[in-house]
C-alpha positions in Angstrom: 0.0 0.0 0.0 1.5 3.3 -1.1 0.0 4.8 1.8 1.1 2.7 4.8 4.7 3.7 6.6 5.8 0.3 8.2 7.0 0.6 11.8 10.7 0.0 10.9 10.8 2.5 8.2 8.9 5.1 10.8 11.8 4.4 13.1 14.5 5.6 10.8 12.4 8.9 10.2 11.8 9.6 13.8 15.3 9.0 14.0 16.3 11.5 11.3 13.7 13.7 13.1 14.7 13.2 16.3 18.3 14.3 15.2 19.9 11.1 15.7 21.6 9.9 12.6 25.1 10.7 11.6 24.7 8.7 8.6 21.7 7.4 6.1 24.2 4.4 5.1 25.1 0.7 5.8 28.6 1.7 4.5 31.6 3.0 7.0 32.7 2.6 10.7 30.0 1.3 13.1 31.7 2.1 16.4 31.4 5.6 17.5 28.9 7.0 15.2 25.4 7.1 14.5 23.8 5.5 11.1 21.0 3.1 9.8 20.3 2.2 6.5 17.6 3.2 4.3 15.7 0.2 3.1 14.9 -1.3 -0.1 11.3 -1.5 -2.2 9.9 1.1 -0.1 6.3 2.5 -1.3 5.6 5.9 -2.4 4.8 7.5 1.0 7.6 5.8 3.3 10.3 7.0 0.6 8.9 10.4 0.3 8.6 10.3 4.4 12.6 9.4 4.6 14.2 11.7 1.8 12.2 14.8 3.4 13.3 13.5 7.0 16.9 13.3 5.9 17.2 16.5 3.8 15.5 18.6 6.9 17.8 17.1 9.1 20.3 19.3 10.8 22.8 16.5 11.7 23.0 14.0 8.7 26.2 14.5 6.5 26.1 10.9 4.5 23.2 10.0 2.7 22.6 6.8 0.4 19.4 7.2 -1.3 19.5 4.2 -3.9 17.2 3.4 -6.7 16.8 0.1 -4.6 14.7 2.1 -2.2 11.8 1.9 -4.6 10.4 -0.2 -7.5 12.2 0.7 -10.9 8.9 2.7 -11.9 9.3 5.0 -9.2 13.5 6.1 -10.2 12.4 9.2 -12.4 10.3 10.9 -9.8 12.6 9.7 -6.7 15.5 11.3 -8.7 13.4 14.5 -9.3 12.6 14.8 -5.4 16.0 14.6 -4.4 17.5 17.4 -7.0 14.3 18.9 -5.0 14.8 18.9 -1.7 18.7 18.6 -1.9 19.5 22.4 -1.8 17.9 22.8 1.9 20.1 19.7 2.9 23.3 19.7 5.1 24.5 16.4 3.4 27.7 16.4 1.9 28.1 13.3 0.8 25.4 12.0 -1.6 24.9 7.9 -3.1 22.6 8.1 -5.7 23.4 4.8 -7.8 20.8 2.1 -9.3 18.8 4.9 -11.0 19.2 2.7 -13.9 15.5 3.9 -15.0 15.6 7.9 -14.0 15.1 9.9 -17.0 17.8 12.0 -18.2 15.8 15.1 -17.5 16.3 14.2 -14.1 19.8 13.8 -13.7 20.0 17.4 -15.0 17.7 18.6 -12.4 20.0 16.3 -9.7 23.2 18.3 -11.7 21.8 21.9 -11.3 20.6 21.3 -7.7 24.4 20.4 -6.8 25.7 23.8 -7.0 23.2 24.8 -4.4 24.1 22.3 -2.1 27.4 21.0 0.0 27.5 18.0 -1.4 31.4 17.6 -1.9 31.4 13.8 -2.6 29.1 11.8 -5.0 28.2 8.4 -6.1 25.7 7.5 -9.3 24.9 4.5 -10.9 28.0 2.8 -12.5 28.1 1.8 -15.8 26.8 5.5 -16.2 23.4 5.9 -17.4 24.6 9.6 -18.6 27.8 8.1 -20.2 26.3 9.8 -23.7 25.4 13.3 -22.0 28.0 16.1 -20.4 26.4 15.4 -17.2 29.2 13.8 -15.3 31.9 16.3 -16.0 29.2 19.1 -14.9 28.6 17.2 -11.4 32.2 17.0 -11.2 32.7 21.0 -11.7 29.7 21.5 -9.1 31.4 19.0 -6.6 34.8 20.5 -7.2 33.1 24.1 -6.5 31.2 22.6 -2.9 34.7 21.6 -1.9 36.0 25.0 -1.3 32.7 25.8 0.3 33.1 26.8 4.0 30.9 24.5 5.3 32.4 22.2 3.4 35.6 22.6 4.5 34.5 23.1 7.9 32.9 19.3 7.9 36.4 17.8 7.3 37.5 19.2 10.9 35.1 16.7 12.8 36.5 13.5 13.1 33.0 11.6 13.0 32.1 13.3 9.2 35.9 12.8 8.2 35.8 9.0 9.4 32.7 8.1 7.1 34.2 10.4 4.1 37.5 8.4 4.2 35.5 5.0 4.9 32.1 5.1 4.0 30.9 7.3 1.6 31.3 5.7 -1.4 32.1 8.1 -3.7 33.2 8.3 -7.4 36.5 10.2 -5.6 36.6 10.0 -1.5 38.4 13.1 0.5 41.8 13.3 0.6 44.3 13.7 3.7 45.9 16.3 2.2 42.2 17.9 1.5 42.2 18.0 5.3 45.3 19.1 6.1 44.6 22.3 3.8 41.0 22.8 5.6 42.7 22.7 9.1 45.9 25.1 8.0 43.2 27.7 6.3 41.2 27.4 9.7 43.7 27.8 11.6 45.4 30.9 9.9 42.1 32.7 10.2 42.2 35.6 12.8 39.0 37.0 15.1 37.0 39.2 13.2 34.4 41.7 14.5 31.7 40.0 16.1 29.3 38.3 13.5 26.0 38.4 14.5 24.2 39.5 17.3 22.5 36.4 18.8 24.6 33.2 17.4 21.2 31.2 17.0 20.9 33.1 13.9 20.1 30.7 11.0 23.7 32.1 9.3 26.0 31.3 12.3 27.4 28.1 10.8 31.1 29.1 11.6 31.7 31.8 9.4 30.8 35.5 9.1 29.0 36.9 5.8 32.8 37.2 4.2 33.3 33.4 5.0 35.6 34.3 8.1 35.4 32.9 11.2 33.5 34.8 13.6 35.4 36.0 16.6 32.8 33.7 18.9 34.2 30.5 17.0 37.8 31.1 16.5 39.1 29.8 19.8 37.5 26.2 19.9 38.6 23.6 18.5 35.0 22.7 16.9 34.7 26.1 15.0 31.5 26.8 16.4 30.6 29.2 19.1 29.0 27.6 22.6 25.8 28.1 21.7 25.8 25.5 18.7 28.4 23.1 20.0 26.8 19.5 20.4 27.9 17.8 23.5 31.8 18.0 22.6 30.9 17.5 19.0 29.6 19.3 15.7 26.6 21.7 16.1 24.4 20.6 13.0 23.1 24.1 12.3 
């Protein structure tokens, strides 16, 4: 029934909810860190349920959204929602493979809602349905472009989102050490700049001022983020 959400799917989407989930993947480290896997031959509802769970979620930086979620009928329009909902999303790492039926005009929409994203690290369906289109290079160009992003590079600095990008994203290309190394030299080059903002709830408060400098309320931990978005010793998911 298209319209019934099974108990065990519900409990990854209160989960996603509930900011819980480190990781929408079966793939990477399992000590330490919090994940579950989206399921396979989901109906309509439960997959719309868990991509709009996962892309509102404030926490989740690894999300593998497979065509196996959902019946082969379903690919085009589960492709479409994603390009959708992607731009509001803090994933940076994005599995998209066994789209095998999604309709090119699809991919393109996936392609022009990368740019508008931070999704540094990307995995679709190999051999490449696109392999006759441009489409690839441009995803590359859009990924290459989220990399230098500061939220990007501000991800690489926790050592749970850093642990699943070296181990279990799954990516055409996986981060780099040296990637990281660069990302914590910029960082910590930056000096204090005038105060940001005046209350650090402020939806922009992610790290960085409006010139992508750190804010002087960030600089001297070793999170990047100020007190009133650090997570129990971890990453603030803001």
């Amino acid at each position: 029934m298209d319209g019934f959400i099974r108990p065990s799917v519900q409990r990854i989407v209160t989960a996603l909810e509930d900011e819980h989930l480190d990781s929408l993947s079966h793939f990477g480290p399992s000590r330490g860190v919090a994940k579950l896997a989206a399921p396979q031959a989901m109906n309509l509802r439960e997959a719309q349920a868990l991509r709009s769970a996962a892309f509102s979620s404030k926490r989740l930086r690894i999300a593998s959204l497979r065509g196996t979620m959902v019946g082969r009928h379903l690919h085009t329009a589960t492709l479409r929602h994603i390009a959708r909902e992607l731009p509001k999303s803090r994933v940076v790492c994005l599995n998209v493979g066994e789209y095998t039926d999604a309709s090119q005009e699809s991919y393109e929409e996936l392609v022009r809602a990368l740019s508008h994203s931070y999704v540094g690290n990307l995995y679709w369906h190999d051999p490449d349905p696109m392999a006759h289109t441009e489409l690839k290079q441009q995803a590359m160009q859009a990924l290459r472009g989220n990399r230098v992003k500061a939220f990007y590079r501000a991800q690489l600095l926790s050592d749970v989102v850093w642990h699943f990008l070296k181990q279990g994203c799954k990516a055409w290309y996986d981060a780099q050490d040296s990637t990281r190394d660069v990302s914590m030299q910029k960082w910590s080059s930056i000096q204090p700049t005038e105060r940001c903002i005046r209350r650090c709830k402020s939806a922009r408060c992610r790290a960085v001022n409006l010139q992508l400098e750190r804010c002087c309320r960030c600089t001297y931990d070793a999170s990047g983020y100020c007190a009133s978005h650090r997570y129990y010793g971890q990453w603030v998911y803001t």
